[in-house]
VOVOTOR-98831 format. One record per atom (N, C-alpha, C): residue number from 1; x, y, z; atom name; residue in one letter. Coordinates in steps of 0.05 Angstrom, whole numbers, plus 5000, padded with zeros to 4 digits. Atoms other than C-alpha are relative to their C-alpha. Layout:
BEGIN
   i    x    y    z at aa
 NUM    X    Y    Z CA  A
...
END
This chain:
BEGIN
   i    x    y    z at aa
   1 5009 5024 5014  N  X
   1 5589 2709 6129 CA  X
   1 5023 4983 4990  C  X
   2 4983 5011 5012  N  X
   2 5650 2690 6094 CA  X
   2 5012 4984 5027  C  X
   3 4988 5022 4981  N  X
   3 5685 2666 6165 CA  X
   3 4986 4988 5009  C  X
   4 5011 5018 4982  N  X
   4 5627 2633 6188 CA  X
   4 5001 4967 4977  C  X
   5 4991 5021 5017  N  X
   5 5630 2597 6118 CA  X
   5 5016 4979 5004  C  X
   6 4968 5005 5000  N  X
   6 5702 2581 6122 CA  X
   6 5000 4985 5036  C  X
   7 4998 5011 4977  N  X
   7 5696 2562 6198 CA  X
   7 4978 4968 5001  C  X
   8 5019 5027 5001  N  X
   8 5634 2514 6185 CA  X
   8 5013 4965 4980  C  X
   9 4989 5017 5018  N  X
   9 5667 2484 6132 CA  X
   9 5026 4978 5015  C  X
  10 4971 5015 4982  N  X
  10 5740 2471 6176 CA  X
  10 4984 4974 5012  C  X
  11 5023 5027 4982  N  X
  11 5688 2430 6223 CA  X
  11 4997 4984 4987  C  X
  12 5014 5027 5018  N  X
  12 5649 2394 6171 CA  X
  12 5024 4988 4995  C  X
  13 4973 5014 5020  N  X
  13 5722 2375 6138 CA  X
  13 5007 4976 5035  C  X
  14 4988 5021 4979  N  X
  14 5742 2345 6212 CA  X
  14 4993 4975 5004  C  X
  15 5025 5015 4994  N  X
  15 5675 2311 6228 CA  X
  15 4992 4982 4981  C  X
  16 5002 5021 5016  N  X
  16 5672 2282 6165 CA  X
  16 5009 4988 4978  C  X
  17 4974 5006 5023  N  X
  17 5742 2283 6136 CA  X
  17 5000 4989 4967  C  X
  18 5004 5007 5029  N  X
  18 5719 2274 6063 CA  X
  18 5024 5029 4992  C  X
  19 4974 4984 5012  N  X
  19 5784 2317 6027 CA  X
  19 4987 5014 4978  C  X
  20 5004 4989 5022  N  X
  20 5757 2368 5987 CA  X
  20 5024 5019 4996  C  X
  21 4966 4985 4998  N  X
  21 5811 2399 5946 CA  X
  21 5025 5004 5008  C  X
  22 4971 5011 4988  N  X
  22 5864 2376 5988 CA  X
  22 4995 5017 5030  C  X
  23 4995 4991 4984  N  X
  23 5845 2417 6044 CA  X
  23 4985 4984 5030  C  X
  24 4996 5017 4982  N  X
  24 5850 2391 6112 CA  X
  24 4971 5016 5021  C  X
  25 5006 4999 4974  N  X
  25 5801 2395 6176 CA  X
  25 5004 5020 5020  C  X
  26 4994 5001 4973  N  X
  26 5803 2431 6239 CA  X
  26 4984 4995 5022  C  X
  27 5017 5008 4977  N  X
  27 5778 2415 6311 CA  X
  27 4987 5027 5014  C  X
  28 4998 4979 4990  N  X
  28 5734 2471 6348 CA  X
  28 5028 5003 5025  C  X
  29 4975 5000 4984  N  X
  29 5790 2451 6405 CA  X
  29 5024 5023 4988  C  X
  30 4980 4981 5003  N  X
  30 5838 2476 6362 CA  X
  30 5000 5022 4993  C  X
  31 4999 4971 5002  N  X
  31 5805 2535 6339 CA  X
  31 4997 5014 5023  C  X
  32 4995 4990 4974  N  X
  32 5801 2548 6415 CA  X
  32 5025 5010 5010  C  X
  33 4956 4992 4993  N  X
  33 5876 2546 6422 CA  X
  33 5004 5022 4986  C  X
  34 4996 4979 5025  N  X
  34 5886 2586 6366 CA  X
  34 4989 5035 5014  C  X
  35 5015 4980 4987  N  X
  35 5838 2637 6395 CA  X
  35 5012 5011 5020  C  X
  36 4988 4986 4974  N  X
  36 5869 2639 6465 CA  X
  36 5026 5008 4992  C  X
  37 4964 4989 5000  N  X
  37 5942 2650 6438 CA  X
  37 5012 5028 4985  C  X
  38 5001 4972 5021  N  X
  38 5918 2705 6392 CA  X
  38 5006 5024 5027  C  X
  39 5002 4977 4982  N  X
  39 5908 2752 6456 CA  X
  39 4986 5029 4994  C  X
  40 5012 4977 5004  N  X
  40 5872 2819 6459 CA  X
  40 5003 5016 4978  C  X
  41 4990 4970 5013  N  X
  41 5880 2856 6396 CA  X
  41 4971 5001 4971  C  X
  42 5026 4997 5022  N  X
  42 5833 2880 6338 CA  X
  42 4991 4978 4995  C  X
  43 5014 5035 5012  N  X
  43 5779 2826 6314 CA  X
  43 5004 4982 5022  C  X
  44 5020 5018 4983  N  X
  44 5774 2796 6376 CA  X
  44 4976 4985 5004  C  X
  45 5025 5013 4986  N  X
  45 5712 2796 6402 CA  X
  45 4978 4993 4972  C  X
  46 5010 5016 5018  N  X
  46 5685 2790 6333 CA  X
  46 5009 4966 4983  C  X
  47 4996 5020 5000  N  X
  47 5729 2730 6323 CA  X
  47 4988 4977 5016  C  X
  48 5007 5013 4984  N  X
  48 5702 2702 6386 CA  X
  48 4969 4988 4991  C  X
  49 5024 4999 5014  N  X
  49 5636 2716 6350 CA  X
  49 4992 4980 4987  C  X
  50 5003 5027 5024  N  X
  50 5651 2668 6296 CA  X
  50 4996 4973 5017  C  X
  51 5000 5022 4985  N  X
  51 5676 2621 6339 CA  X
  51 4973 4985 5021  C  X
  52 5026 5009 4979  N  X
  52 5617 2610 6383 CA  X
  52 4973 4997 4980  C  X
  53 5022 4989 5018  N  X
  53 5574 2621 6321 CA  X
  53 4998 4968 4989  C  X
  54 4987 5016 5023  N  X
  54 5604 2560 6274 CA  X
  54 4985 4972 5011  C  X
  55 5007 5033 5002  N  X
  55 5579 2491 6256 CA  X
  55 5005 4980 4988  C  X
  56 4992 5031 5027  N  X
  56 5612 2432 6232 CA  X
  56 4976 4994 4988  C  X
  57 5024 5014 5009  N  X
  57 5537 2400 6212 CA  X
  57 4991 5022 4971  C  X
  58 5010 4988 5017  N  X
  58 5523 2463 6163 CA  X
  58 5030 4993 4981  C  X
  59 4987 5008 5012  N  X
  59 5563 2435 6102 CA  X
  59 5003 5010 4976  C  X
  60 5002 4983 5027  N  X
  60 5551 2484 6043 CA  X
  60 4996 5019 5011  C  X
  61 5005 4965 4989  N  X
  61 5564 2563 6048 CA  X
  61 4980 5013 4999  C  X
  62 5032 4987 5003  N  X
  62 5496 2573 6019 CA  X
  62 4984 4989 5033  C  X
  63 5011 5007 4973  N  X
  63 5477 2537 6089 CA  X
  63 5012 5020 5021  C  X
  64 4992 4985 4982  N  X
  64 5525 2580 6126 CA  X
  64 4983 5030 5006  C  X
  65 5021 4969 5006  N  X
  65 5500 2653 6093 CA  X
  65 4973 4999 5011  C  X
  66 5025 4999 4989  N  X
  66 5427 2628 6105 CA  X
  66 5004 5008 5036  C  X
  67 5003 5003 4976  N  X
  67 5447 2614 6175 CA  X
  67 5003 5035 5007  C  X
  68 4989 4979 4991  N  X
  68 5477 2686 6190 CA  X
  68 4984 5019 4994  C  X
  69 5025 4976 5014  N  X
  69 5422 2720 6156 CA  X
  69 4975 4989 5020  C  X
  70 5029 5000 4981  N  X
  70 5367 2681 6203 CA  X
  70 5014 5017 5027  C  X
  71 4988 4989 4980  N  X
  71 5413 2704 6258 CA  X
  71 5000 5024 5007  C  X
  72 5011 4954 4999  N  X
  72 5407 2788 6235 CA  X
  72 4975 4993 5005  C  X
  73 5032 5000 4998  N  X
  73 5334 2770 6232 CA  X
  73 4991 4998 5027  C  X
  74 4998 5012 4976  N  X
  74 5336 2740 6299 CA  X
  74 4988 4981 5003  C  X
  75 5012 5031 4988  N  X
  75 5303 2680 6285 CA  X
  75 5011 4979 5004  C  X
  76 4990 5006 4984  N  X
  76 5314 2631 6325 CA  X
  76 5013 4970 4986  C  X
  77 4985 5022 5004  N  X
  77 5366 2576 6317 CA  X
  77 4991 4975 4991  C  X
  78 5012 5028 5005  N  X
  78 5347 2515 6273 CA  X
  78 5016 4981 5008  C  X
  79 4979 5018 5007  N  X
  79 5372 2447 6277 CA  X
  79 5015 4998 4972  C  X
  80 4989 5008 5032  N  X
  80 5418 2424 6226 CA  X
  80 5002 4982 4991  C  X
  81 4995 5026 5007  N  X
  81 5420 2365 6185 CA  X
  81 4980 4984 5016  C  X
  82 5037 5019 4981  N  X
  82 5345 2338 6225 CA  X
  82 4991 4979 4976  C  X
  83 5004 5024 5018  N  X
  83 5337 2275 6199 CA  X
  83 4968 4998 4994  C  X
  84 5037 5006 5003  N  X
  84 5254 2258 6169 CA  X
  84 5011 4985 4974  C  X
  85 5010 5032 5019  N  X
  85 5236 2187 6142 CA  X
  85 4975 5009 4980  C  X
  86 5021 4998 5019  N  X
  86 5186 2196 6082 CA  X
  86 4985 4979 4999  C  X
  87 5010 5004 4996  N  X
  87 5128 2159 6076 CA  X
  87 5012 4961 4992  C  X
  88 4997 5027 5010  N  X
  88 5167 2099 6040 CA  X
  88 5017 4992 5019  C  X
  89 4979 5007 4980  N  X
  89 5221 2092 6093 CA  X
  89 5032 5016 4994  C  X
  90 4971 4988 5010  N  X
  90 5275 2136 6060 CA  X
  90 5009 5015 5024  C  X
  91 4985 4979 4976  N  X
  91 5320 2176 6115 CA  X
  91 5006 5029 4978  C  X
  92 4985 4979 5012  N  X
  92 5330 2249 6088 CA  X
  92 5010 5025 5023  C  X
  93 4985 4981 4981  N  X
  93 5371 2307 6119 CA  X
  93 4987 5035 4992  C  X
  94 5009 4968 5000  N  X
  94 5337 2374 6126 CA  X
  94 5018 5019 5004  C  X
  95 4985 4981 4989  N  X
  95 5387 2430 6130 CA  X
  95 5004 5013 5021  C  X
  96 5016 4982 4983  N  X
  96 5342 2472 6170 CA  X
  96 4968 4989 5013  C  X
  97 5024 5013 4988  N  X
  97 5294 2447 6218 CA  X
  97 4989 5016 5029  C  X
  98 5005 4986 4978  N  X
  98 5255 2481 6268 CA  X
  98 4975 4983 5019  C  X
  99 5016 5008 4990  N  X
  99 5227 2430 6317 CA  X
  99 4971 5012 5017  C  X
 100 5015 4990 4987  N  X
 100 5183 2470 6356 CA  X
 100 4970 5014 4988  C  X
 101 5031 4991 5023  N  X
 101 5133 2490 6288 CA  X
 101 5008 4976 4977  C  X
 102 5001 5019 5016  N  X
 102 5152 2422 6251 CA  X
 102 5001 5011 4977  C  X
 103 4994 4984 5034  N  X
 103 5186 2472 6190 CA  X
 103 5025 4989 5001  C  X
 104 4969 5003 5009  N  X
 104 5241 2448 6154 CA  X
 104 5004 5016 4972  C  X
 105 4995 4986 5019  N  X
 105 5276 2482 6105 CA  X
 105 5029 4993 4983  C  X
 106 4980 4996 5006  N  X
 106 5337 2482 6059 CA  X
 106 5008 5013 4979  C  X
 107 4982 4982 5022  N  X
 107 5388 2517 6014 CA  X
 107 5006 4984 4979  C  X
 108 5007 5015 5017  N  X
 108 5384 2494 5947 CA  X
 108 5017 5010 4975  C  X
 109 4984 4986 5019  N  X
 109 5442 2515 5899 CA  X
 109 4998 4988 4974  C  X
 110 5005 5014 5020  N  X
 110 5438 2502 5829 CA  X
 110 5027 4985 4988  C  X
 111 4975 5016 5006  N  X
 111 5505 2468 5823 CA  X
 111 4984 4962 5005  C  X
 112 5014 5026 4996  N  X
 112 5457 2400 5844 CA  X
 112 4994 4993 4981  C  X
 113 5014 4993 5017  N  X
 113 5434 2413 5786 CA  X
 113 5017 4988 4965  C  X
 114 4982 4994 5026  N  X
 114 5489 2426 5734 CA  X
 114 5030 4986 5004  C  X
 115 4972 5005 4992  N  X
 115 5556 2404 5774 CA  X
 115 5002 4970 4991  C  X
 116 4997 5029 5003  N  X
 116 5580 2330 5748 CA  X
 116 5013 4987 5019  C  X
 117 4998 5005 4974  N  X
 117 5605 2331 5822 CA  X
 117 4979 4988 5014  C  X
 118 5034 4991 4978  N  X
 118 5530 2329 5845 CA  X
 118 4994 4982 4986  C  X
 119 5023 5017 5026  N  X
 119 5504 2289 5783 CA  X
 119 5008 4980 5003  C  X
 120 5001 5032 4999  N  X
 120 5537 2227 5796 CA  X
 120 4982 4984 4979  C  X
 121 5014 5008 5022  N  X
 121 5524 2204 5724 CA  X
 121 4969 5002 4995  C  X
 122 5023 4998 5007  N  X
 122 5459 2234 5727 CA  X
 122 4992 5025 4973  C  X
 123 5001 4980 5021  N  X
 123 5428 2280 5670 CA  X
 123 4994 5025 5018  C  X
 124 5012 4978 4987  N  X
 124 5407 2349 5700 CA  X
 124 4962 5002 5005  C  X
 125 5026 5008 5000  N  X
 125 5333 2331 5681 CA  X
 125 5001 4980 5026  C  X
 126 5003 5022 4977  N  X
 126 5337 2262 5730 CA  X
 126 5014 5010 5018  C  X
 127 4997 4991 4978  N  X
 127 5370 2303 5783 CA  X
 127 4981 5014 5013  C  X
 128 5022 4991 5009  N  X
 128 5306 2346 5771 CA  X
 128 4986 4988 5018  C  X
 129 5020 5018 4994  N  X
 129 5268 2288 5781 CA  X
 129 4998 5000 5019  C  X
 130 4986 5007 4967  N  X
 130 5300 2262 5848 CA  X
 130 4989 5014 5007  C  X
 131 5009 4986 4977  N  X
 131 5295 2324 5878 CA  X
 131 4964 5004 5001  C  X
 132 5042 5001 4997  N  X
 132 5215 2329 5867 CA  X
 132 4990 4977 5011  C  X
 133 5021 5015 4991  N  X
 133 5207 2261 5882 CA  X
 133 5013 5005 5036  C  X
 134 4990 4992 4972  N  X
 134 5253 2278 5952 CA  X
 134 4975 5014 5009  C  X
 135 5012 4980 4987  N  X
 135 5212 2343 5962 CA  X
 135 4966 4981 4999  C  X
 136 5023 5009 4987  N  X
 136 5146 2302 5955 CA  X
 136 4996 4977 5022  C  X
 137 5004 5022 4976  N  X
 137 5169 2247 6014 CA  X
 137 5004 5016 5016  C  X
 138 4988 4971 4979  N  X
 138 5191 2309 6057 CA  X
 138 4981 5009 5005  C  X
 139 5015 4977 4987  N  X
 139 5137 2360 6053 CA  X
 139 4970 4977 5012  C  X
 140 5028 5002 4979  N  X
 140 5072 2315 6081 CA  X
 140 5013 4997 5037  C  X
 141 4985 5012 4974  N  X
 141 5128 2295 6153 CA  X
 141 4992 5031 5015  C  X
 142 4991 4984 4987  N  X
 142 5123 2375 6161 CA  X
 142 4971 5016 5006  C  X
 143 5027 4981 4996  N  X
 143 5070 2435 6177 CA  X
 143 5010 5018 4977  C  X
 144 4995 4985 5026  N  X
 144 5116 2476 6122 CA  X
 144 5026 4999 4994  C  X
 145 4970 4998 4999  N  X
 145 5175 2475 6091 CA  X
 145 5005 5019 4969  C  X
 146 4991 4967 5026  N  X
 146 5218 2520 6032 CA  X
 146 5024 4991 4999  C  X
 147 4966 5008 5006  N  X
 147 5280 2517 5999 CA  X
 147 4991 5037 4978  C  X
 148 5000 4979 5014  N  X
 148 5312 2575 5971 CA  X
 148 5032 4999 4989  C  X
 149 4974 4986 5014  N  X
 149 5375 2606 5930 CA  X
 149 5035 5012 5013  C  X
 150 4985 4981 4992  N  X
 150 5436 2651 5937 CA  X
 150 4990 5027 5005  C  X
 151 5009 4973 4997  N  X
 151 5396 2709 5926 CA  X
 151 4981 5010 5024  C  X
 152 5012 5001 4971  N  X
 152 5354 2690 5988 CA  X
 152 5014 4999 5012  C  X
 153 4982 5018 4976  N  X
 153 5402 2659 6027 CA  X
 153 5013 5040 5015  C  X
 154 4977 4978 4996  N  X
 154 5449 2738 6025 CA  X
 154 4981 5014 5013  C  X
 155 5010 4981 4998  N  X
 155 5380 2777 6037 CA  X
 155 4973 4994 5019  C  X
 156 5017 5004 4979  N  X
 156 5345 2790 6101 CA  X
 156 4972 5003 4990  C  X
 157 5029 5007 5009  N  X
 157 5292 2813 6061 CA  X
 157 4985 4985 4994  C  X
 158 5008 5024 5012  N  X
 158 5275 2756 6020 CA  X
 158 5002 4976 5018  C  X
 159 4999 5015 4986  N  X
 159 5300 2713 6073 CA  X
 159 4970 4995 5019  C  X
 160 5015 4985 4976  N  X
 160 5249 2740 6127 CA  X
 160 4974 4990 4981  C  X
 161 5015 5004 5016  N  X
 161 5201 2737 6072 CA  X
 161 4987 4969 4996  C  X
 162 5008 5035 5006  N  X
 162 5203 2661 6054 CA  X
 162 4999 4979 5024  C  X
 163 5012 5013 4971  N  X
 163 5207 2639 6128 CA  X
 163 4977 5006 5009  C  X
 164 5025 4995 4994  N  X
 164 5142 2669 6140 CA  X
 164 4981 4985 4979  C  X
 165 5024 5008 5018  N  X
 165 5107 2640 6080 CA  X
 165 4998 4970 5005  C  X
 166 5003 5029 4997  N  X
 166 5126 2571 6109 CA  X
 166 4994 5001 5029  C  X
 167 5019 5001 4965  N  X
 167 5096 2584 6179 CA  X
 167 5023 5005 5018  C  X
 168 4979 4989 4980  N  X
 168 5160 2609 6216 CA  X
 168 4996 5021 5019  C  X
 169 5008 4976 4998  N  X
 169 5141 2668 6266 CA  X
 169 5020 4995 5027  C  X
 170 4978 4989 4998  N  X
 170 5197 2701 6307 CA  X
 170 4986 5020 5019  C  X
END
């Protein structure tokens, strides 16, 4: 989980070069290079793993962990970042979208919440707000959708759990 984090993140930083913390970007290209020059030795083929695994578009680790946890589960590959217009015309970005049962879903950390990164001079109540009035232009576009935690995101159980209660079946 941690390299798929750390690998999603490199991407996102390339794709959409916003500088967090000073740290820079990479291209999958170059984590290709990188890869081939390593050569045969321990952590290979689980490196390869990552590599083939990773997604610039998942942009928070709580998006990564979810991902790697549907992945033990074996369910099957969402989109990421699936765009749905709400009924007023707003564009919003689903994390997790699974065209094929019209479920979207996302990871919902409480730093949105509390962070004055996230709050963009908002109070924590009117961030509150937002997101309810978001989640009510979202959920009529779908057949089901869910948002969950950290404590979901780490655990197949709970994970497995809350994809089924929004019509996911695997």
């Amino acid at each position: 989980p941690v390299a798929v984090a750390m690998g999603d993140a490199a991407l996102w930083r390339t794709t959409y070069s916003r500088p967090l913390g000073g740290l820079a970007g990479v291209s999958r290209d170059e984590l290709e290079e990188l890869w081939a020059r390593l050569g045969e030795r321990r952590g290979f083929a689980r490196a390869r793993r990552v590599l083939d695994f990773i997604d610039g578009r998942a942009n928070r680790p709580g998006e990564s962990l979810s991902r790697v946890t549907m992945h033990a589960l074996g369910v099957p590959a969402p989109e990421l970042q699936h765009v749905v217009f709400g009924p007023t015309g707003r564009r919003y970005e689903l994390d997790f979208y699974w065209p094929e049962f019209n479920i979207g879903a996302e990871f919902d950390g409480r730093a949105k919440y509390t962070d004055p990164r996230y709050l963009n001079g908002r109070t924590p109540e009117q961030a509150l707000d937002d997101e309810k009035l978001r989640e009510d232009e979202i959920r009529p576009q779908l057949h089901g959708y869910g948002r969950w935690g950290w404590s979901v995101a780490g655990s197949d159980v709970e994970l497995g759990r809350r994809l089924h209660r929004i019509g996911l079946r695997w």
